[in-house]
Each structure stands twice: as structure tokens, then as C-alpha cells.
BATOR-48602 format. One line per 5 residues: number of its first residue (from 1); their letters; for each residue x, y, z of C-alpha. Coordinates in Angstrom, 2 decimals, padded with zeros to 5 digits. Layout:
<recs>
NUM	a	X/Y/Z | ...;
</recs>
This chain:
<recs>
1	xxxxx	084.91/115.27/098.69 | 088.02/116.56/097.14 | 089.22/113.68/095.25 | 093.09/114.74/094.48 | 093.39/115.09/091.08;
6	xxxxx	096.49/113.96/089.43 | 097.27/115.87/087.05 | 099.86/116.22/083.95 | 100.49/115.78/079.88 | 100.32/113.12/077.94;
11	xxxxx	102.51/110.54/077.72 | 104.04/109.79/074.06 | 103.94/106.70/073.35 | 079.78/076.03/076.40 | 072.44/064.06/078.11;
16	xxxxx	073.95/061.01/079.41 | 072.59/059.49/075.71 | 075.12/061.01/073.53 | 076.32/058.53/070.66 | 079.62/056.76/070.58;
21	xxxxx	080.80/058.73/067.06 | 080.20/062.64/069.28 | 082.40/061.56/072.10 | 085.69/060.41/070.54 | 088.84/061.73/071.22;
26	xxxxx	090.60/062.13/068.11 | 094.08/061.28/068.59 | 095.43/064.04/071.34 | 093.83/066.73/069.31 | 090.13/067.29/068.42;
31	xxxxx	087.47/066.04/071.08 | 084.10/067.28/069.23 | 080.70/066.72/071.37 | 077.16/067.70/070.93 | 074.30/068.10/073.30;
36	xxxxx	071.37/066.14/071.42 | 067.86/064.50/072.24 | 065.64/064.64/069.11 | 062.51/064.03/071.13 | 063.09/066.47/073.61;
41	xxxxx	061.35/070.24/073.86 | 064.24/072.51/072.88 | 064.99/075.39/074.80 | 068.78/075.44/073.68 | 071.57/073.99/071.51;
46	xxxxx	075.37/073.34/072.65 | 078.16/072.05/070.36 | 081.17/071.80/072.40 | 084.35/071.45/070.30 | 087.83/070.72/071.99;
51	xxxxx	091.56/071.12/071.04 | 093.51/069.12/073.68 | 097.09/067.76/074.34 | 098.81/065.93/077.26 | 098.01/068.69/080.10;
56	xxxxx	095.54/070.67/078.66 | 092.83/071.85/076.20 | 090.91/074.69/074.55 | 087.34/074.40/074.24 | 084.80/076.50/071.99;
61	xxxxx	081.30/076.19/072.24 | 078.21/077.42/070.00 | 075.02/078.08/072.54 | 071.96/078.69/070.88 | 069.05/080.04/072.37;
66	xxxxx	065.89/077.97/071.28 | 063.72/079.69/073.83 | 062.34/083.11/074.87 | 064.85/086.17/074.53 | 066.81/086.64/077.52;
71	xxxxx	068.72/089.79/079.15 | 071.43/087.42/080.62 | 072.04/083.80/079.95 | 074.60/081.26/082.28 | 075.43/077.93/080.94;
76	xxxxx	076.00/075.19/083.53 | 077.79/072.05/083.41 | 079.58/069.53/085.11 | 083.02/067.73/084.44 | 083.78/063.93/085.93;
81	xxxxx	087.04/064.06/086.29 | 089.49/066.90/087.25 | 089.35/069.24/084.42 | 089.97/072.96/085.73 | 088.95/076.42/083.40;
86	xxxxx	091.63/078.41/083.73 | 090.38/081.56/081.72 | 087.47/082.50/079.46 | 086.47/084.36/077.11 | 083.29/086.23/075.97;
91	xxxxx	082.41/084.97/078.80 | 082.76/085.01/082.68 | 083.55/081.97/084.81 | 082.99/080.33/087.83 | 084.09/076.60/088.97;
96	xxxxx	083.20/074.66/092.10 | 084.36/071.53/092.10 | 083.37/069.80/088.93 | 080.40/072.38/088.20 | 081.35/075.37/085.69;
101	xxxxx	079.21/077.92/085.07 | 080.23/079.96/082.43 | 078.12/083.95/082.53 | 077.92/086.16/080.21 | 080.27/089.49/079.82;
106	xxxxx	079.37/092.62/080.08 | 078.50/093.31/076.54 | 076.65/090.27/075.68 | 073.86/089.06/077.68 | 071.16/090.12/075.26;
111	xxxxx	070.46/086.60/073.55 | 067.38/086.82/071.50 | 065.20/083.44/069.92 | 068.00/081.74/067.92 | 070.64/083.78/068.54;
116	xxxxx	074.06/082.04/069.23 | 076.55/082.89/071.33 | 080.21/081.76/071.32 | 082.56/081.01/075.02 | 085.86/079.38/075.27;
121	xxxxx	087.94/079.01/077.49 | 090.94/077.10/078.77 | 091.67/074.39/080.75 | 094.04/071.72/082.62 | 093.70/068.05/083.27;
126	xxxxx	095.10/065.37/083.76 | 094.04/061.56/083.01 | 091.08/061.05/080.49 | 089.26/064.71/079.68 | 085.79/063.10/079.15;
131	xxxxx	083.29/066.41/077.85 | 080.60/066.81/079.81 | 077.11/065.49/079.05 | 074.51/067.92/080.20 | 074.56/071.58/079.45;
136	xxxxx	071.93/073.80/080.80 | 070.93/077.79/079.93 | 069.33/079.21/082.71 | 067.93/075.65/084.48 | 066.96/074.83/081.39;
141	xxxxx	068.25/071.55/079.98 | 070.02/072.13/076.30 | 068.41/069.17/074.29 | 067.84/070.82/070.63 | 069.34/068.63/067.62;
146	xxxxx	072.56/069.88/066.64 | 075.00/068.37/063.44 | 078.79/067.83/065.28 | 081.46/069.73/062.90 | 084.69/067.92/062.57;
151	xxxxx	088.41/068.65/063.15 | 091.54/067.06/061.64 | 093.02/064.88/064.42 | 096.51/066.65/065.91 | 099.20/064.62/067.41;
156	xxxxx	100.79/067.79/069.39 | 099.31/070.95/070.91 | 097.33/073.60/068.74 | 100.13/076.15/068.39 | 098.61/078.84/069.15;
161	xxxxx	096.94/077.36/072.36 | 098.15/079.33/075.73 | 099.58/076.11/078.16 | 098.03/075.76/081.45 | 101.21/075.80/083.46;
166	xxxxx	103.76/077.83/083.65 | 107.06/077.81/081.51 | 110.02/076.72/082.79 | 112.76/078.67/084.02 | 114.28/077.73/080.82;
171	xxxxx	113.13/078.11/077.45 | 110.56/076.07/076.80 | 110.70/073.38/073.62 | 109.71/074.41/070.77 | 107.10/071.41/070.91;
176	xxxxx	105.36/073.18/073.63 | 102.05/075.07/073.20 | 103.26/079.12/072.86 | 101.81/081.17/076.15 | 101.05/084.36/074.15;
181	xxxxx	097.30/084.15/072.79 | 093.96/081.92/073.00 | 093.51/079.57/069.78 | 093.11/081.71/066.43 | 089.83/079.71/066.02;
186	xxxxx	088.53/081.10/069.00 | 086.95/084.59/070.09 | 089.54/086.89/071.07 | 090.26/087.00/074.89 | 089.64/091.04/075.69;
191	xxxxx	085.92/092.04/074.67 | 085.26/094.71/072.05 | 085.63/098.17/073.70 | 082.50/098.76/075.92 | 080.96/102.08/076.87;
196	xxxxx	083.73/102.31/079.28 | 086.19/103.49/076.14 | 089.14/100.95/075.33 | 092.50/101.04/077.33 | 094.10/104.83/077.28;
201	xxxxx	098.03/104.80/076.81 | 098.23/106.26/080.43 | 095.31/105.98/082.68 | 096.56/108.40/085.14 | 096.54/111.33/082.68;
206	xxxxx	093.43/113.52/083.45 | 092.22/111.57/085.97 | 091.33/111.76/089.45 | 092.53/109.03/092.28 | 090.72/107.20/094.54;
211	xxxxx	090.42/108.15/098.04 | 089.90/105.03/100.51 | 087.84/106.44/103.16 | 089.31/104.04/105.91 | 092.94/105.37/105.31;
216	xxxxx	091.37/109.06/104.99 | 089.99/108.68/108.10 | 092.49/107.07/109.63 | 095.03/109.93/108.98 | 092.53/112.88/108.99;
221	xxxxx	092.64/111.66/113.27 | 096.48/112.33/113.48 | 097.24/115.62/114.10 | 097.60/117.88/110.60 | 096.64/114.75/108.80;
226	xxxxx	093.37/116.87/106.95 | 096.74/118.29/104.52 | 096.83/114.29/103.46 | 093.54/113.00/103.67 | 092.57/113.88/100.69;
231	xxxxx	095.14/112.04/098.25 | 095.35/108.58/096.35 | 096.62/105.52/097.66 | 095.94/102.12/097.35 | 093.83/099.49/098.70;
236	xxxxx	095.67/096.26/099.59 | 093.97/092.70/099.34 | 097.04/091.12/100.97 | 094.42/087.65/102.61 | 091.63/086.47/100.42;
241	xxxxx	089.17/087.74/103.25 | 090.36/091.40/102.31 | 088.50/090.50/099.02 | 084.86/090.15/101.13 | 086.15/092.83/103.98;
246	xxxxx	087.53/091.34/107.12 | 087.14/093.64/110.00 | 090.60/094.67/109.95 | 092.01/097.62/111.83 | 093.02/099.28/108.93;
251	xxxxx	091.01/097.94/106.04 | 087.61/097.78/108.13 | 084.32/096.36/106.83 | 085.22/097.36/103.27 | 085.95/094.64/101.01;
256	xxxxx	086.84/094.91/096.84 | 082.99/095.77/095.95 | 082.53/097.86/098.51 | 086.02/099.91/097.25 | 084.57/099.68/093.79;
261	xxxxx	081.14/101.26/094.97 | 082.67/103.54/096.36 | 085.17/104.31/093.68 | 081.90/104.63/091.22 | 080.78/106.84/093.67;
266	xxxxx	083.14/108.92/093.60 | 083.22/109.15/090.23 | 079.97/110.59/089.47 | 080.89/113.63/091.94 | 084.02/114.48/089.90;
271	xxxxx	082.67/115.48/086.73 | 083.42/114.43/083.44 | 087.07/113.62/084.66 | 087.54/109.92/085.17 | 089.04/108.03/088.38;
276	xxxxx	091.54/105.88/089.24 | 091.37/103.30/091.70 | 094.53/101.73/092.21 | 094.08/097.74/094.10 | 097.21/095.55/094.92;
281	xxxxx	097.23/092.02/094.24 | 099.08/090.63/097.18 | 098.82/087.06/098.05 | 101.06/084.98/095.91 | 101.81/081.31/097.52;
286	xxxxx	104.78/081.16/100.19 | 104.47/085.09/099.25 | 107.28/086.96/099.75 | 110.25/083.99/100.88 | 112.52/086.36/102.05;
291	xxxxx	110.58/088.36/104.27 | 109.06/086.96/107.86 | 106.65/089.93/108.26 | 105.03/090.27/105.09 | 104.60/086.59/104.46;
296	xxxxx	101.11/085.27/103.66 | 098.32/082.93/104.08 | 099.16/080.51/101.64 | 101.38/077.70/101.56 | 104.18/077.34/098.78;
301	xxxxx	102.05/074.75/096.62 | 098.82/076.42/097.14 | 098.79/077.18/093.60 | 095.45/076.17/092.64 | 093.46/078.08/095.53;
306	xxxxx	095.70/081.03/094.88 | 093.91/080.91/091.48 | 090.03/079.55/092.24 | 089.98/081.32/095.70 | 091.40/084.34/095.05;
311	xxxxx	092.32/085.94/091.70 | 089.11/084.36/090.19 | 087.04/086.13/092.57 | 088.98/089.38/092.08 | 088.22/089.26/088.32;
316	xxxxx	084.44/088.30/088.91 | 084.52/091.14/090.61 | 086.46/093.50/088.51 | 084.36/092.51/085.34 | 081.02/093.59/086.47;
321	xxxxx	079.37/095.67/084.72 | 079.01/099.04/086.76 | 082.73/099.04/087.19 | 083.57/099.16/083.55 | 084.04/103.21/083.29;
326	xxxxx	086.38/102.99/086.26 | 090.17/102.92/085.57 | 091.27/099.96/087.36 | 095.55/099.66/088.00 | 096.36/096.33/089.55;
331	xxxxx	099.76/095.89/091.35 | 100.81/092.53/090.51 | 102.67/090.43/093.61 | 105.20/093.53/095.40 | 108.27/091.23/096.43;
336	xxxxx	107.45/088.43/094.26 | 110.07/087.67/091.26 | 113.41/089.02/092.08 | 113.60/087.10/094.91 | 113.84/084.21/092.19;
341	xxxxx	116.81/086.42/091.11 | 118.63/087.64/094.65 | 117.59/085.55/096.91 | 118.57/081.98/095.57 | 121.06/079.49/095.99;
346	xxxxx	124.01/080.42/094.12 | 124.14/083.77/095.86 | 125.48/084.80/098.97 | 121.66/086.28/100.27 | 119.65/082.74/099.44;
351	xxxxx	117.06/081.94/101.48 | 115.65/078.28/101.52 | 112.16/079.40/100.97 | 113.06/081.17/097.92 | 114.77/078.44/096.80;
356	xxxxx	111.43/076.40/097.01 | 109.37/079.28/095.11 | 111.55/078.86/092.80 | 111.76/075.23/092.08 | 107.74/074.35/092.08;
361	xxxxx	107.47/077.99/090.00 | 104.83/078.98/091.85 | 105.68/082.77/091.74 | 105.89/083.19/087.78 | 102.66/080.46/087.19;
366	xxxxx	100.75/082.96/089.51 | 102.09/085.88/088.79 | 101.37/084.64/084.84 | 097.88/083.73/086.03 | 097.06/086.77/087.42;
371	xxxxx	098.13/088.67/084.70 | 095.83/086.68/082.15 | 092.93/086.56/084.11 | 092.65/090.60/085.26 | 094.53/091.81/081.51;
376	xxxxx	091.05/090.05/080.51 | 089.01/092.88/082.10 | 089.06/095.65/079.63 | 089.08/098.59/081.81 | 092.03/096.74/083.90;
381	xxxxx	095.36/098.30/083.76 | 098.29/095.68/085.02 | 101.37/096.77/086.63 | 104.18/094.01/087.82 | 106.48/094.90/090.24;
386	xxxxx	110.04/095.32/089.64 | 111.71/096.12/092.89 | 113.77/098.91/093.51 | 117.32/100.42/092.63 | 118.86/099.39/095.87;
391	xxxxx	118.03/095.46/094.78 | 118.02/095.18/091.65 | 120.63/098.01/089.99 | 123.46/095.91/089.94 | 124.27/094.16/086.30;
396	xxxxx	123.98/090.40/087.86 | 120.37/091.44/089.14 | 119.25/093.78/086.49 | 118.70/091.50/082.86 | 117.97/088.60/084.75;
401	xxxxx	115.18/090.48/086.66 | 113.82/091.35/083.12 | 114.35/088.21/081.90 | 112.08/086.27/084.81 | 109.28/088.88/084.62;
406	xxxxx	109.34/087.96/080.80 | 108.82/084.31/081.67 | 105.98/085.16/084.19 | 104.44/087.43/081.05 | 104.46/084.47/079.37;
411	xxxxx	103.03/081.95/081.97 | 099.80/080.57/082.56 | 098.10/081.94/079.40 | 099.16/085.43/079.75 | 100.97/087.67/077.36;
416	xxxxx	102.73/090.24/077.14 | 099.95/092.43/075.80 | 098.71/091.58/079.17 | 101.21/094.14/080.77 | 100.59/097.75/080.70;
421	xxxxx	103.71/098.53/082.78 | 105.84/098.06/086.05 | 106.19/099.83/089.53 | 109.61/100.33/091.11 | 109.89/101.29/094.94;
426	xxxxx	106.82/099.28/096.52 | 106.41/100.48/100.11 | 110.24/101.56/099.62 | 112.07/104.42/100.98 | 114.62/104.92/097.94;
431	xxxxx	115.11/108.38/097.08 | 113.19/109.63/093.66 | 116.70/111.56/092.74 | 119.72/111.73/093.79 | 120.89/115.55/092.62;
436	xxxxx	124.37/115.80/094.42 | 125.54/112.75/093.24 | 126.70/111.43/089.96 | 126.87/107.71/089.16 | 130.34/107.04/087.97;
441	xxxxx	133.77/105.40/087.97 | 134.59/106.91/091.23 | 131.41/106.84/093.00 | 130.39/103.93/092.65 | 133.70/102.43/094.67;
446	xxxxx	131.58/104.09/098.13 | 130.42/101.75/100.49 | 126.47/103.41/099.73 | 126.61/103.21/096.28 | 128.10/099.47/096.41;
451	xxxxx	129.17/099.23/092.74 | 125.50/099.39/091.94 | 124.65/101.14/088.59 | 122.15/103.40/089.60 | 121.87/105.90/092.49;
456	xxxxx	118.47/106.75/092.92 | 114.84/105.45/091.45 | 113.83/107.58/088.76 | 116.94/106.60/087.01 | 116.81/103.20/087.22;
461	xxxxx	112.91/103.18/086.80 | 113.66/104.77/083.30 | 116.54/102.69/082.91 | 114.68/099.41/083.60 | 111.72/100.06/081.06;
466	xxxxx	114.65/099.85/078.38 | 115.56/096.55/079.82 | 111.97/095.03/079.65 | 111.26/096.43/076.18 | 114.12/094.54/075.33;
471	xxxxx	112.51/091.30/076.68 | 109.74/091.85/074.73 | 107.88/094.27/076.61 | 105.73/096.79/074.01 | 107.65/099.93/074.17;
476	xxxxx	104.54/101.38/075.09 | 104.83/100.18/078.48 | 104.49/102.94/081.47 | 106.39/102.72/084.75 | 105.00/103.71/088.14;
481	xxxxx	107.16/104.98/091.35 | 105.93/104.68/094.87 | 106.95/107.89/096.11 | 104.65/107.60/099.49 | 107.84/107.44/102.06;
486	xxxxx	110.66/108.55/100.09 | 110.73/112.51/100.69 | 113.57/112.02/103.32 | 112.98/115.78/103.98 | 113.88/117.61/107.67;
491	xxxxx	116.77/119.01/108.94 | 118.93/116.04/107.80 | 118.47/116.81/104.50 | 121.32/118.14/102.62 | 120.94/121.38/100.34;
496	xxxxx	123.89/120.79/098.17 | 127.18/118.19/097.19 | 129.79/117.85/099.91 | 132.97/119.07/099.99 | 134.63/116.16/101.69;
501	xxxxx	137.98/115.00/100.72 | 137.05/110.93/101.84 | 134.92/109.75/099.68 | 133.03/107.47/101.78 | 132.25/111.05/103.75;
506	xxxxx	131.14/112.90/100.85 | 128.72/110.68/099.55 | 127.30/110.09/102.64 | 126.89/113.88/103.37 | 125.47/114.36/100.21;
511	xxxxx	122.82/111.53/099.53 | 118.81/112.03/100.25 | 118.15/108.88/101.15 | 119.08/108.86/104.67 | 118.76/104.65/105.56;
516	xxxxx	121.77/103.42/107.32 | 121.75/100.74/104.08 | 120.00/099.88/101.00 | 118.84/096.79/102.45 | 116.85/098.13/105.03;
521	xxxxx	113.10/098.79/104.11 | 110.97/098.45/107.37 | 109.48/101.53/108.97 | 112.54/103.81/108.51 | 113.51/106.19/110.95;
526	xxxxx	113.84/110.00/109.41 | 111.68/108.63/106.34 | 109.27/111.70/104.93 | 106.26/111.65/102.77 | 107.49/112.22/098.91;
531	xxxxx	106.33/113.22/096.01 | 102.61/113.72/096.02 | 100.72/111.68/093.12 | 101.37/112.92/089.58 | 100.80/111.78/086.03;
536	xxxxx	103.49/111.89/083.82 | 106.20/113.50/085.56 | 109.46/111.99/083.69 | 109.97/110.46/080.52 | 108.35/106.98/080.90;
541	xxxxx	107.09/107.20/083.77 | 103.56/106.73/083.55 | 103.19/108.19/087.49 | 104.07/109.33/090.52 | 101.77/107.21/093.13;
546	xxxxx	101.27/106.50/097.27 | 100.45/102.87/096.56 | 101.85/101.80/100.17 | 099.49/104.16/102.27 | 101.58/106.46/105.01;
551	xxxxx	100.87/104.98/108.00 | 100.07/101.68/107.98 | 103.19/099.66/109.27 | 105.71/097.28/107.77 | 105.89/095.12/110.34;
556	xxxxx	105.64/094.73/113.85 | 109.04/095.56/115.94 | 108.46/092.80/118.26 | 107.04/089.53/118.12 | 102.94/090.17/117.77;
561	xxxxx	100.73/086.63/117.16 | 098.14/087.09/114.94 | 095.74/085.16/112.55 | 096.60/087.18/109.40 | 099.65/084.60/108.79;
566	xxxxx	102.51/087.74/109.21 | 105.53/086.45/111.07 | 108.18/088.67/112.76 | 111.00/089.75/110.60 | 114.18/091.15/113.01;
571	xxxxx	114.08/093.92/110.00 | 111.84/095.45/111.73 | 113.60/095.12/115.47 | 115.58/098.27/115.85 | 117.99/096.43/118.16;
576	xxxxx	118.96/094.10/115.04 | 122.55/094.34/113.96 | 121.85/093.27/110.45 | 122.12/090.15/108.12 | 124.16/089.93/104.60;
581	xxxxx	121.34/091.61/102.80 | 121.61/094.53/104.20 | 125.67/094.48/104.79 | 125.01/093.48/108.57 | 123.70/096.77/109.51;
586	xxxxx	121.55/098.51/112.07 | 117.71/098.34/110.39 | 117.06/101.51/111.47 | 113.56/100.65/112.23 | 111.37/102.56/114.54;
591	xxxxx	110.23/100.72/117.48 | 106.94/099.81/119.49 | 105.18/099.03/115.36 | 102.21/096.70/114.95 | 101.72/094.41/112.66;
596	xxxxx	102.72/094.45/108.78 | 099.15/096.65/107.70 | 097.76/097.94/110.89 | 098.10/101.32/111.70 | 101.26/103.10/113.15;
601	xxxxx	100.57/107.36/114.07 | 104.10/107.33/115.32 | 105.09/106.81/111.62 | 102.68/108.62/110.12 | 103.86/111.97/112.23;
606	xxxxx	107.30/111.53/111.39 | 106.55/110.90/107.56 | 104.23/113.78/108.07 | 107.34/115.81/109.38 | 109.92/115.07/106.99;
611	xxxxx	107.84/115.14/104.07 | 109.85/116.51/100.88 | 108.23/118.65/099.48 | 107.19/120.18/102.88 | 103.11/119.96/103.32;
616	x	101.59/123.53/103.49;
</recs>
């Protein structure tokens, strides 16, 4: 299989009969417990120490194996009220209702006769956070003797213990736990570097990418779609049932494993290069407010299944141990936070929905959790969204878009080391350049250009990484372009700068992009395949990529029921005059396209046709 290589330099850059003294909460700080029953066989040992305030705690626990060695050890126990883990370390975890079960990582499920062991993890409650009372290692009931260490009581959070909820949109008070790292007492929260080799500055340099052999074969059938079939793009778990494989037109039988599997696969045929497989986490409650066809399957407060149901499973997944010399780059929630920016009230383009995202702050608590839980997998490479030039260029959009994504770094437990760098242009048609047109005084008074700062994407892409380093952002961060329908190539494109007196006139008859308006970004008419995927291209730009893959529609043109919880968005109607957001416009979408995902060869052709550069 030829696997696409994308090539380029590198970038610079834890017994019902536990005493009364072992189960007492010490003010709203130290909750100390230990698994004991002198007269019992020991197999294994638990102390179980926890840090807690008024929504939350951290708790560290010292397993001992009393027993047999064993190649992999799970502890199991159960909670009675409604304590929820949140995110582990040196450890894996699973919750069902009021049973944890808490697995061991990659790297350490050798635990020989009296060898110890050392999970944590977080968690939220509410209510009375009673420990639990029976641990067990493999079945096996935990009942060796144990001595309880002690803690100084605290009357306020550990400081440096991540909060279970999300920031405000505000700063928080300084009385609040800090977001930004698990409790110094604890392990840290990223394993040691495993045979997989610890995070590379820019995992697209000397690498190959992924092919998804659904989308290869989809557009191998078109009709010169073998020039194609061969590249990169990404594989989109936009319901939770995309995580097991759902039967899907486009995605098939293939769920997250079965993409890994493959991915390993792949791998192993490729040399000594390594791969890239590129996965989109998609699936945010009341997901994307502002848009009818690419909303999702969860409500607006679904918060807690967006977390147990879905992201949980992803990182189970993402953590196991044949995966770890894969190069895995999530895309974190396409659409998600500057809607909390454009799209509320206060602005002219509000939408009610958004306006509910952002009051219950379900978009930066999962966007936060997400980051935390998958930035936990070492060989996981996080990339957040950041919209596109045509949304977000404007001064009133741009810092406060950095300044949100910052709060979502910060939510939920993650950090900002969490972030290895953003994507601008998700399943966008913006133009990568702009070459016969320069951003200034003058310019920028045309009814295209709107007064925005920037022109095209790899400017403001660039220009945007500044911004977010400025946040707080490590100045190591990488950005990523979707460049998989932004070629605007054909006849219509122009070769050089017009001449034209009117202004209006010359920018339009000099500009790539060829969209009636900004603000229209379903299935384009005249839209070409772009750039093909590249590592490194630009200055901070970590690569070019085809994370939306050609051919698989926006959104359908009419209404289409379905069960995959996609509405119809009159964006994608190509006999719809327009709304404010995109300056009550035609929307210059094609017609007769099916649902947001499934497959469209009408599109495909045409992006085929006006690909920029031209496919040989």
C-alpha cells in the first residue's frame, strides 16, 4: 500500500470492619483509610489516602501485592455515594456506576511478591465522600494489615489539586484549586517514556499518514480518484457508536480499534518510518449551537456521558498497549469555542443555543476534559481547533478566541502542557494564501475583506499561534491547516492582481477563494482539492493536512431524517438567500447533498477538478 508520506524539515522549536479512627474525615482535607483484617489470608494491601474539598478530591493509593507475581493487576472497588474518577494516573480507569476499576498502564503491570504499586486519580462528589471499604486485586479480596499514615487536616483545597469542573468564564478566585497539574504528592499524570519514544516536537516530520481504507475506497470508485486514494485524512468519531463502528455509509464496520489495527498495520509495512493517524474528537454536548447540520447526539447538559460514554472509552482505547509506537493527533471539538465568542448574545450573530453552551460551560469543561484525559496518553498529540480567518480575524474575535481556549486548557484538570497545538480551517474552504492581495488600510474597506485583519489562512494561522503563546500557550506549540477543499483551482482562478479602478472589483477579481462570502462553508460550489499533506511547510506550522476527507458531505441540501441526530441547516440549501452571518448571501452550496458525513461523488469530482495544485 503506498501510504503517502508526508514529508519535510524539522520544525525549530487504589472490609465493611474498618475502625472508627481509619475513616475520619479530617476537616475538608485529609480522608486517610486502610484496607485491614488481621486474621485474614493476605493476598494484598491497600492504603487509600485522600485530599478533598467541597466538590472534589485527590486520592493516592499504595497496592501491595501479597500474593503470586502477576503480569497485570486491576484493583476493584465500589463507592456508596456519587463519587465520579475523573482521570488517573499510573493507572487506567474504568467506572460503572459506583464500581471503579482502576488497570494498570502500559508500563507497569509486572507486580512481583511485595511489590507496591502507586494510582491516583481524581474525582467529583458531592454530599458525604465516604472511601470505599473493599478493595480487591484480581478477585482477590485485599485484607493484609497495613499502618494508616497521617495528613495535617486542610480547611481549603490542596493547591496544587486540578478542580473537577470547569473554570468560570471569569477568573477564577484565588481560593480555588489551580487546573494545571495533579497533587505534587502524587505520581505524575503522563507515564515515563515507553518503547514508543516520548512526544517529538512535530509528529508529522518523517512520518507517514494514515490511509482509512473506507475513504480510499470510497474515492478510488469515482472516476480518477486512484491519483487520491492514496493520501492522509482523518477518521471522524462524530456519535459515540463511531467509537465501536456503526455501519455507516461512509465510516462502515470500522470502529477506533479497528482504525488503530489497521494503523499498526500499516505501520509495520512502511519501514522504519513512523505513522500518523490523525482521529477527530467530535461530539461535544449541544455540539456545534450554531450549526443545524452538524449538530450532535447529545443534549446541552449531557456533560457527564460526554465524559464516561465517550472520551473515556476513546482513551481506554488509545492507551493500549500495541498502539503506543503509533503517532496519535487528536482534533479536539471543530466548531466548539468560538461560538462562545461570535455567536453570543451581545453580538449581532447570537444564537440561543450558543447562548446556553455558554452559560452551563459545557463546551470549555469538555473540551478541558478531553484534553486531560487523551494529553494523558503519551504517544497522543492534541490539537484544539481555532476556526478560521474568515471568523475569527477580526480584533473583537481574535484575543478573546485565545483567551476562551486558555480557559478550556485550563478546565477539568487539563493543562496547558496538555496542548501540542491548534488547527485552523476545519472542513473550511479559506484560501491557504492570498498572493494578489495585500492586507492594508485600503483593502480592508472591500466588502470581502470586511475590515477583517487577515486575508487568507496561513497568515492568520501564524498570526494566531502568537496570540495563544501569549495566553500561555508553550511557544512550542505547532499549528495545523486543513487544506483538503481549499485549492479553489479551474478556470476561475486568477493568475495575477487586477487592474480594476473600483475597489470592490479588484479585489474580487483578484482573490482565490472564490465563496460568494466568508460565511458560507457548506459544500462550496467551484471548491478544489488543496494543498496535499505536508510537514512543516511555513514557519509554525506544524502541517499541511486533509483532516475533513474530500467527499464526504457537509450537510444535506434538503431536509433528510435520520437517526445520527444531524438536522438541516438552510446553509446547505442553494436556494437560501443568506442570514447575518454570512452578510445575507447566496450559500453557494451545491445541491441534491446527503447528509453531514455520507458520501457526495458530485463533490468529490468537482474538488477533484479544481484541485490547486492540479492532480497529475
Amino acid at each position: 500500500m503506498n501510504l503517502n508520506p508526508l514529508r519535510g524539515a524539522a520544525r525549530s522549536r487504589l472490609r465493611r470492619g474498618l475502625s472508627a479512627a481509619a475513616a475520619v474525615v479530617l476537616g475538608s482535607g485529609v480522608l486517610v483509610v486502610a484496607a485491614t483484617q488481621a486474621s485474614a489470608a493476605a493476598g494484598c494491601r491497600v492504603t487509600y489516602t485522600v485530599n478533598q474539598w467541597s466538590t472534589g478530591f485527590t486520592a493516592n493509593l499504595t497496592v501491595t501485592n501479597l500474593g503470586d507475581p502477576l503480569s497485570n493487576w486491576n484493583l476493584e472497588f465500589d463507592y456508596s455515594g456519587n463519587q465520579r474518577v475523573t482521570q488517573a494516573w499510573n493507572s487506567e480507569f474504568t467506572q460503572s456506576g459506583t464500581r471503579v476499576t482502576l488497570r494498570n498502564a502500559p508500563w507497569n503491570g509486572s507486580l512481583g511478591t511485595n511489590a507496591t504499586v502507586n494510582p491516583g486519580f481524581n474525582a467529583s462528589y458531592s454530599g458525604t465522600n465516604t472511601a470505599p471499604t473493599v478493595f480487591r486485586l484480581n478477585g482477590v479480596a485485599c485484607t493484609g494489615s497495613t499502618t494508616p499514615t497521617t495528613g495535617a487536616p486542610t480547611t481549603a483545597p490542596p493547591t496544587t489539586a486540578p478542580p473537577t469542573t470547569a473554570p468560570p468564564t471569569t477568573a477564577p478566585p484565588t481560593t480555588a484549586p489551580p487546573t494545571t497539574r495533579p497533587p505534587t504528592t502524587a505520581p505524575p499524570t503522563s507515564p515515563p517514556p515507553d518503547p514508543g519514544g516520548p512526544r517529538v516536537d512535530n509528529p508529522y516530520v518523517g512520518a507517514d499518514g494514515y490511509v482509512n481504507p473506507i475513504w480510499s475506497a470510497n474515492v478510488a470508485a469515482e472516476p480518477g480518484g486512484s491519483r487520491i486514494s492514496d493520501i492522509s485524512t482523518a477518521v471522524w468519531l462524530d456519535r459515540t457508536s463511531a467509537i465501536y463502528g456503526n455501519n455507516s455509509p461512509t465510516t462502515g464496520d470500522m470502529g477506533l480499534a479497528d482504525h488503530l489495527d489497521e494503523a499498526v498495520q500499516q505501520d509495520a509495512a512502511n519501514g522504519s518510518r513512523p505513522l500518523v493517524i490523525q482521529v477527530v474528537i467530535y461530539n461535544l454536548p449541544g455540539r456545534d449551537c450554531s450549526a443545524l447540520a452538524s449538530n450532535g447526539e447529545l443534549p446541552p447538559d449531557a456533560i457527564d456521558r460526554y465524559r464516561t460514554e465517550y472520551i473515556d472509552v476513546i482513551r481506554s482505547i488509545m492507551s493500549r498497549a500495541e498502539y503506543r509506537n503509533l503517532r496519535i493527533v487528536t482534533v479536539i471539538e471543530v466548531d466548539s469555542l468560538p461560538n462562545l465568542v461570535t455567536n453570543v448574545s451581545g453580538r449581532d450573530t447570537a444564537v440561543a443555543a450558543c447562548d446556553v453552551m455558554k452559560a452551563n460551560g459545557n463546551y470549555v469543561n469538555g473540551v478541558g476534559y478531553a484534553l486531560a484525559q487523551l494529553g494523558a496518553v503519551p504517544n497522543v498529540y492534541n490539537y484544539v481547533d481555532a476556526g478560521h480567518h474568515g471568523w475569527l480575524g477580526w480584533d473583537s474575535n481574535f484575543g478573546p478566541s485565545a483567551q476562551i481556549m486558555a480557559q478550556a486548557a485550563q478546565a477539568s484538570g487539563a493543562s496547558f502542557s496538555n496542548v501540542h497545538g491548534f488547527i485552523t480551517n476545519t472542513a473550511n474552504f479559506s484560501a491557504l494564501r492570498e498572493p494578489y492581495i495585500t492586507v492594508d488600510g485600503t483593502t480592508r474597506q472591500s466588502s470581502w475583506i470586511d475590515w477583517n485583519y487577515y486575508n487568507d489562512e496561513l497568515s492568520f494561522a501564524q498570526a494566531f499561534r502568537q496570540r495563544l503563546v501569549q495566553e500561555g500557550f508553550s511557544s512550542n506549540i505547532g499549528m495545523l491547516i486543513d487544506t483538503s477543499r481549499n485549492g479553489w483551482g479551474g478556470a476561475a482562478r486568477p493568475t495575477g492582481p487586477s487592474s480594476a479602478t473600483d475597489l470592490n472589483t479588484r479585489i474580487n477579481e483578484s482573490r482565490i477563494d472564490r465563496r460568494i462570502h466568508k460565511g458560507n462553508w457548506c459544500n462550496q460550489s467551484g471548491a478544489g482539492l488543496g494543498e496535499r499533506p505536508t510537514a512543516a511547510p511555513a514557519s509554525g506550522i506544524d502541517a499541511y493536512v486533509w483532516v475533513k476527507p474530500p467527499g464526504e458531505s457537509d450537510g444535506s441540501s434538503t431536509l433528510i431524517p435520520n437517526d445520527e441526530g444531524k438536522g438541516f441547516d438552510r446553509m446547505c440549501d442553494p436556494t437560501y438567500t443568506g442570514n447575518i452571518r454570512n452578510g445575507n448571501n447566496m450559500s453557494g452550496a451545491l445541491p441534491n447533498a446527503p447528509v453531514s458525513g455520507h458520501w457526495f461523488s458530485a463533490q468529490v469530482r468537482e474538488l477533484m477538478a479544481n484541485a490547486y495544485p492540479p492532480l497529475s
